[in-house]
DSSP file (Angstrom, degrees, kcal/mol; ACC not computed):
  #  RESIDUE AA STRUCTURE BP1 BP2  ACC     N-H-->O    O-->H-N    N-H-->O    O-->H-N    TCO  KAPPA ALPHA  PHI   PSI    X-CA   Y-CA   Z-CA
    1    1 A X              0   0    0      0, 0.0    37,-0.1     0, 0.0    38,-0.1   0.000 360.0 360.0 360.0 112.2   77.2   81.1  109.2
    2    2 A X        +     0   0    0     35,-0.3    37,-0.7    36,-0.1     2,-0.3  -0.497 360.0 166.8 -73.3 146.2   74.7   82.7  112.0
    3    3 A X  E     +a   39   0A   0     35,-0.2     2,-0.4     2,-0.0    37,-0.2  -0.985   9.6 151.5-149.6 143.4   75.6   81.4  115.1
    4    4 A X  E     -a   40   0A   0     35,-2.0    37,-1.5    -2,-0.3     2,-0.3  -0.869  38.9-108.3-171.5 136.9   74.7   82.3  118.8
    5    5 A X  E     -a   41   0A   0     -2,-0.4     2,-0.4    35,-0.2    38,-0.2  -0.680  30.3-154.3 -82.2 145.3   74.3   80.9  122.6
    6    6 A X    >   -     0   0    0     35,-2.3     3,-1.4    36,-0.6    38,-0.1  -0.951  15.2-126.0-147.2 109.0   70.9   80.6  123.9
    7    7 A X  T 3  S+     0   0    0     -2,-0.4     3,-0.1     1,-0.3    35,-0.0  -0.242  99.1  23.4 -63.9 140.3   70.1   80.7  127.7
    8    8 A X  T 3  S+     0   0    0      1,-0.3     2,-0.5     2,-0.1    -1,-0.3   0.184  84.5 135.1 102.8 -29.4   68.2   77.8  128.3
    9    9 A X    <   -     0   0    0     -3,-1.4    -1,-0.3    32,-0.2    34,-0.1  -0.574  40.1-158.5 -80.6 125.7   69.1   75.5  125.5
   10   10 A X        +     0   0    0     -2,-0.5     2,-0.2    32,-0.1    -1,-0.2   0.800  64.9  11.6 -75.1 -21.7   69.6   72.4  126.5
   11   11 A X  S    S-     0   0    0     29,-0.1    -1,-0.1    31,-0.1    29,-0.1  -0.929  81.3 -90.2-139.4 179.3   71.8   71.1  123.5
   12   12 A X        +     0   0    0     -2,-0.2     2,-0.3    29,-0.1    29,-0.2  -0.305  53.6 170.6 -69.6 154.3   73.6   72.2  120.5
   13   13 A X  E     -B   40   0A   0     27,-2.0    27,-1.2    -4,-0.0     2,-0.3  -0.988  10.0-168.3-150.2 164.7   70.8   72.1  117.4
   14   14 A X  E     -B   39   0A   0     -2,-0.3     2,-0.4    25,-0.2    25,-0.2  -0.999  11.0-134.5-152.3 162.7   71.4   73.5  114.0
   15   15 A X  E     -B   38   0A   0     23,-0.5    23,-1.0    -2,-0.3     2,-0.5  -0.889   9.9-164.0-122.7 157.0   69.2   74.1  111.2
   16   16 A X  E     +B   37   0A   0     -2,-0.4     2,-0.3    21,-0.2    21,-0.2  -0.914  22.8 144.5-142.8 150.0   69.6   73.5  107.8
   17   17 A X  E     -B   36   0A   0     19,-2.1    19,-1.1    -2,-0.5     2,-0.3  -0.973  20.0-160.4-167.6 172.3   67.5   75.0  105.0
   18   18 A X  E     -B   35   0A   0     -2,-0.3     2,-0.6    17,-0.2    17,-0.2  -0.990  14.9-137.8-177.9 171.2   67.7   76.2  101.4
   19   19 A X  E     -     0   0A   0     15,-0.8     4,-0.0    -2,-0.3    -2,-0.0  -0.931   7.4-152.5-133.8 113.7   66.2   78.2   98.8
   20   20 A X  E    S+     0   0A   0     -2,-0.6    -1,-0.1     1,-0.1    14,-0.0   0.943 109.0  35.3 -48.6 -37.4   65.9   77.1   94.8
   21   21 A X  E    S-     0   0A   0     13,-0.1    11,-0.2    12,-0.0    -1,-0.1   0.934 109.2-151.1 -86.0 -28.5   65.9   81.0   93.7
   22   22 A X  E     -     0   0A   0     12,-0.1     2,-0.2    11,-0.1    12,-0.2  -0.162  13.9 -88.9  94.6 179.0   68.4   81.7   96.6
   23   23 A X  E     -B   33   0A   0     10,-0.9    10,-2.0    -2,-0.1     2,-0.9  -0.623  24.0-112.6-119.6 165.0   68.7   85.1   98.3
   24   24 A X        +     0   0    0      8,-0.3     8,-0.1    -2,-0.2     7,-0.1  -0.828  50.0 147.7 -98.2  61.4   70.5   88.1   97.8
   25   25 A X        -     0   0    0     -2,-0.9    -1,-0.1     6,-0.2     7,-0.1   0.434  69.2-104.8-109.1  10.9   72.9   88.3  100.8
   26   26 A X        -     0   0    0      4,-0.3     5,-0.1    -3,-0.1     6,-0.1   0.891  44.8-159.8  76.3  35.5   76.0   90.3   98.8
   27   27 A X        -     0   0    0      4,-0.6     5,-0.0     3,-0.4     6,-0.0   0.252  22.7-119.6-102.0 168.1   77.7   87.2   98.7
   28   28 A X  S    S+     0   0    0      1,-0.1    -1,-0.1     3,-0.0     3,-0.0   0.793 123.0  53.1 -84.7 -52.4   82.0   88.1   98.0
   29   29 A X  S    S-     0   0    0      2,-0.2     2,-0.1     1,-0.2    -1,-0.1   0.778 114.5-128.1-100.0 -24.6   81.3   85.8   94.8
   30   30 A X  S    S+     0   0    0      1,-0.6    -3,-0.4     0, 0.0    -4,-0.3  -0.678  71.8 124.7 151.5 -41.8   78.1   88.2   93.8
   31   31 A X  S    S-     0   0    0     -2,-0.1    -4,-0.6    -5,-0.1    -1,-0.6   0.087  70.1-110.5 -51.3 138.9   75.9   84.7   93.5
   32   32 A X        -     0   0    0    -11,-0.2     2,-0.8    -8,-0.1    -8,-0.3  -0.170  37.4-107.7 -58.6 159.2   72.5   84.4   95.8
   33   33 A X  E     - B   0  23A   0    -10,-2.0   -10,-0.9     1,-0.2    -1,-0.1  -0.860  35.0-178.3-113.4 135.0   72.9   81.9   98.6
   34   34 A X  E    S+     0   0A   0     -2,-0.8   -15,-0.8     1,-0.2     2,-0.2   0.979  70.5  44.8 -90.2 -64.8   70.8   78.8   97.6
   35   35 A X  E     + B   0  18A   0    -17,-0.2     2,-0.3    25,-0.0    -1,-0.2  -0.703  59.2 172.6 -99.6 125.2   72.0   76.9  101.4
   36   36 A X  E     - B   0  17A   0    -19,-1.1   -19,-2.1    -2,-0.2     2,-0.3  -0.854  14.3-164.5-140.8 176.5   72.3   78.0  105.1
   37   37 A X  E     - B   0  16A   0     -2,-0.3   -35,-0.3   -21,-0.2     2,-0.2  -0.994   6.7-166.3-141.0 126.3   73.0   76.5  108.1
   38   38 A X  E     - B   0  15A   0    -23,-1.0   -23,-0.5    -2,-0.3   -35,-0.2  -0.562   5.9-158.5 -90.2 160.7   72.3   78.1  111.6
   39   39 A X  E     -aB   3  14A   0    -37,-0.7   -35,-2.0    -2,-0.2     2,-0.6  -0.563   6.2-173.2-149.6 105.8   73.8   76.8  115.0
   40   40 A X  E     -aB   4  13A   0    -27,-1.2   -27,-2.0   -37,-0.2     2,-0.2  -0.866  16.2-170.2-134.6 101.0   72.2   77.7  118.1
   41   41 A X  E     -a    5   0A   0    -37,-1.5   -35,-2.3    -2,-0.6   -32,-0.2  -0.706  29.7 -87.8 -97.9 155.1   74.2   76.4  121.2
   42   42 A X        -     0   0    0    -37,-0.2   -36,-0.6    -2,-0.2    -1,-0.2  -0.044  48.6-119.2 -33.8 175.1   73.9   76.0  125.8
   43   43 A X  S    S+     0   0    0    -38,-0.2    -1,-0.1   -34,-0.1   -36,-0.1   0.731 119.6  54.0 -67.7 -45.7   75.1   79.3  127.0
   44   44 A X  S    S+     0   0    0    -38,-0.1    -2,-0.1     2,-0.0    -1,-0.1   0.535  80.2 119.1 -62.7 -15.2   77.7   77.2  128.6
   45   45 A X        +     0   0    0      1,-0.1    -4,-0.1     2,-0.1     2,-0.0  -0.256  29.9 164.1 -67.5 136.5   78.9   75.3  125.1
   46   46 A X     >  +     0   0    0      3,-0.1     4,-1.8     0, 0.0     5,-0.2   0.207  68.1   0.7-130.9-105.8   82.4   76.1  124.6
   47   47 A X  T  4 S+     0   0    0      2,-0.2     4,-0.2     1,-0.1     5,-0.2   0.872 118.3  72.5 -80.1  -5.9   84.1   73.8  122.2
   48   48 A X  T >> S+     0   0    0      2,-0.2     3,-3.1     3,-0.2     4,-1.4   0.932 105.9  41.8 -33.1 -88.9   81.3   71.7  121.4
   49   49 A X  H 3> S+     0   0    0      1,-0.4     4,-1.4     2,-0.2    -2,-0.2   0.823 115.3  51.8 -48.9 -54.0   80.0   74.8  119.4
   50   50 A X  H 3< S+     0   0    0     -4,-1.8     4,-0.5     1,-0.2    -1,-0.4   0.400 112.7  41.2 -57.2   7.9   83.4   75.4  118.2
   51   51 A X  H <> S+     0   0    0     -3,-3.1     4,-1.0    -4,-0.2    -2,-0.2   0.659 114.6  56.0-126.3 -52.1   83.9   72.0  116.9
   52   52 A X  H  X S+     0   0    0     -4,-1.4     4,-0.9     2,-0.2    -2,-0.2   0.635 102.2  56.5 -36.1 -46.7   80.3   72.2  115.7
   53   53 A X  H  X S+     0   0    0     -4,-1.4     4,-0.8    -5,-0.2    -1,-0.2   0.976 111.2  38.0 -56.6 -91.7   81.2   75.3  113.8
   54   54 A X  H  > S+     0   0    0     -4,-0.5     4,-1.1     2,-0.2    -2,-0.2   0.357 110.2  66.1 -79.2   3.8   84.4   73.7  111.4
   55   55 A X  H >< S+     0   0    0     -4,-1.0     3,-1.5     2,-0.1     4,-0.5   0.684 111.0  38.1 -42.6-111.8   82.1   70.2  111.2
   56   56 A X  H 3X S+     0   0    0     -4,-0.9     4,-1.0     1,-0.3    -2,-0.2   0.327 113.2  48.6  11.7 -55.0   79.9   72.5  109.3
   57   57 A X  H 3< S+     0   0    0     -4,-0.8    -1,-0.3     2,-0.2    -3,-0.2   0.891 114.5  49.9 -84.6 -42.0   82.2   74.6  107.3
   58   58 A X  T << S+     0   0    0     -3,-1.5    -2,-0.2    -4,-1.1     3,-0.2   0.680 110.4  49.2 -64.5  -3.7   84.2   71.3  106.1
   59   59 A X  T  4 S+     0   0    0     -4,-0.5     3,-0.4     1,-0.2    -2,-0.2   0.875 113.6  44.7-105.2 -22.3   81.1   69.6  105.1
   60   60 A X  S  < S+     0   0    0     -4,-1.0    -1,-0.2     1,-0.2    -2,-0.2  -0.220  97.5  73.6 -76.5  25.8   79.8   72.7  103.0
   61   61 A X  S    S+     0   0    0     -3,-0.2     2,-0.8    -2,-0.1    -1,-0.2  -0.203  81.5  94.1-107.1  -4.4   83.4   73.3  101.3
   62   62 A X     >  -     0   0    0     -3,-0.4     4,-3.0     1,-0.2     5,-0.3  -0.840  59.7-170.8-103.2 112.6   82.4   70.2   99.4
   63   63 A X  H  > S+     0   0    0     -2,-0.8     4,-2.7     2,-0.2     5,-0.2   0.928  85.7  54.5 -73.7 -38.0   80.8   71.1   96.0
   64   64 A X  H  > S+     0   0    0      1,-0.3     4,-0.9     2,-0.2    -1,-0.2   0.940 113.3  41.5 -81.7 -47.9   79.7   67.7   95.3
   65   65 A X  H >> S+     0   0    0      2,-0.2     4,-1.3     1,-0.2     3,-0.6   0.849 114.3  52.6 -60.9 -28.5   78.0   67.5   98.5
   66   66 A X  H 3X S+     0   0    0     -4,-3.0     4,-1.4     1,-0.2    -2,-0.2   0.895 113.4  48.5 -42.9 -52.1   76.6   71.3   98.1
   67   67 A X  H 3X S+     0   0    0     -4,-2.7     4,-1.0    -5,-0.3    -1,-0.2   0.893 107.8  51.6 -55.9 -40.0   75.4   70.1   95.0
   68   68 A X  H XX S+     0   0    0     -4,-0.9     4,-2.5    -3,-0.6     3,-1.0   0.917 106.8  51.7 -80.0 -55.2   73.8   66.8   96.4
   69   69 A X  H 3< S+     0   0    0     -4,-1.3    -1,-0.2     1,-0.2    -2,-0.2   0.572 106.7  56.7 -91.4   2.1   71.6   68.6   99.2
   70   70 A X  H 3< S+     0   0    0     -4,-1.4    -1,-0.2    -5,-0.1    -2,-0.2   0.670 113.2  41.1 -61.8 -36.7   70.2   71.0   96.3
   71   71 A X  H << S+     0   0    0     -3,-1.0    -2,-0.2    -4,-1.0    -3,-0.2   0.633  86.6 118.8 -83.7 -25.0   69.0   67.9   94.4
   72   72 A X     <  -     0   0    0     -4,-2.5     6,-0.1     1,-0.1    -3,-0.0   0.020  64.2-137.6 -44.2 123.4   67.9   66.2   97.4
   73   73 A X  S    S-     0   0    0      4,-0.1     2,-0.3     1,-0.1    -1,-0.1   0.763  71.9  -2.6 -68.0  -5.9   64.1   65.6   97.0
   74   74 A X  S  > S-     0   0    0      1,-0.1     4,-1.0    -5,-0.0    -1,-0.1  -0.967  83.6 -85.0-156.0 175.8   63.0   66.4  100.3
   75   75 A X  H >> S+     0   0    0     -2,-0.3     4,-4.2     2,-0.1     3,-0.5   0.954 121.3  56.5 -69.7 -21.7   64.1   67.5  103.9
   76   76 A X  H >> S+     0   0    0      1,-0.3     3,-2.1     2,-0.2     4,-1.5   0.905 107.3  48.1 -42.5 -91.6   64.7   63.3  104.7
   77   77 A X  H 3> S+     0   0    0      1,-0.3     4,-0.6     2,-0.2    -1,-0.3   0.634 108.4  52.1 -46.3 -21.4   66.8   63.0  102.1
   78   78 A X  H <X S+     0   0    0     -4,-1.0     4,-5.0    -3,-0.5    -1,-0.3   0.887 106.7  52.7 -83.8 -35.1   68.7   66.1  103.2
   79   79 A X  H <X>S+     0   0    0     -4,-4.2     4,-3.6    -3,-2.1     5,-0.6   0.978 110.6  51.6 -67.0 -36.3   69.3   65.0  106.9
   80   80 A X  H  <5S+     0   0    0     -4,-1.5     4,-0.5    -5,-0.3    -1,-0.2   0.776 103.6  56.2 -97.8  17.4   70.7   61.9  105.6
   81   81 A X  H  X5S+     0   0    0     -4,-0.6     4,-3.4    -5,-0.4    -1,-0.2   0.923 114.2  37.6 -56.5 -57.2   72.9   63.6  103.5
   82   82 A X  H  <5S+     0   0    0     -4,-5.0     4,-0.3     1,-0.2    -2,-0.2   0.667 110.5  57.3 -88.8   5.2   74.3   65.3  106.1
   83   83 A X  T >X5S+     0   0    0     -4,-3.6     4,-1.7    -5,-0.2     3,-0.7   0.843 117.0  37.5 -78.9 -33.8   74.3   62.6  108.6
   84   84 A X  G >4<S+     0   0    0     -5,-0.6     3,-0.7    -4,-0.5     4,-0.2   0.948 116.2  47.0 -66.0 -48.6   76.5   60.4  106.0
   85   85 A X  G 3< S+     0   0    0     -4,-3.4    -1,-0.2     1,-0.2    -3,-0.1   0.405 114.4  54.8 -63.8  -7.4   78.9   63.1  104.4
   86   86 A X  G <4 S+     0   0    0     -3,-0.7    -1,-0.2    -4,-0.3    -2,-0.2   0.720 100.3  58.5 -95.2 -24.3   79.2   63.9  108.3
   87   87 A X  S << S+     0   0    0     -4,-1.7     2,-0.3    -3,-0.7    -2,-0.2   0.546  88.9 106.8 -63.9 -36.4   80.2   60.2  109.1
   88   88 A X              0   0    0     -4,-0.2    -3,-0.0     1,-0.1    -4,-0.0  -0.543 360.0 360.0 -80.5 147.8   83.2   60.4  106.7
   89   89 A X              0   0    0     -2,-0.3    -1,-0.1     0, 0.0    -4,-0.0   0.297 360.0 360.0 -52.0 360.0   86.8   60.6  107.6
């Protein structure tokens, strides 16, 4: 997951994005990667970004939600995917 501190930023942000044919990034499992997620933090963020980080990786370690924000019809529907699947315990 690219990730990086950015003089100037005033809060953590992340982006979320995806591709129907996917891309070619030489993936361990040989499959294109259809969904990515960036996170672009303060200079100063220290475990905010790290906390930020494994949020992230545990909610994409869920197939049924991977699955979910592929079907999603639009970007709406994808933010409140991940605001809801981010909401569970």
């Amino acid at each position: 997951m690219p990730h990086c501190k950015v003089a100037g930023m005033p809060s953590l942000q992340a982006v979320l994005g995806r591709s129907a044919e996917g891309v070619d990034f030489r993936a361990a499992d040989g499959k294109p990667v259809r969904l990515f997620v960036a996170l672009f933090a303060p200079e100063r963020a220290g475990a905010e970004h790290l906390q930020a980080l494994v949020r992230v990786s545990r909610l994409m370690k869920r197939a049924e939600f991977r699955a979910a924000l592929l079907a999603a019809p639009d970007v709406a529907a994808m933010y409140r995917l991940l605001v809801e699947e981010d909401a569970k315990p």
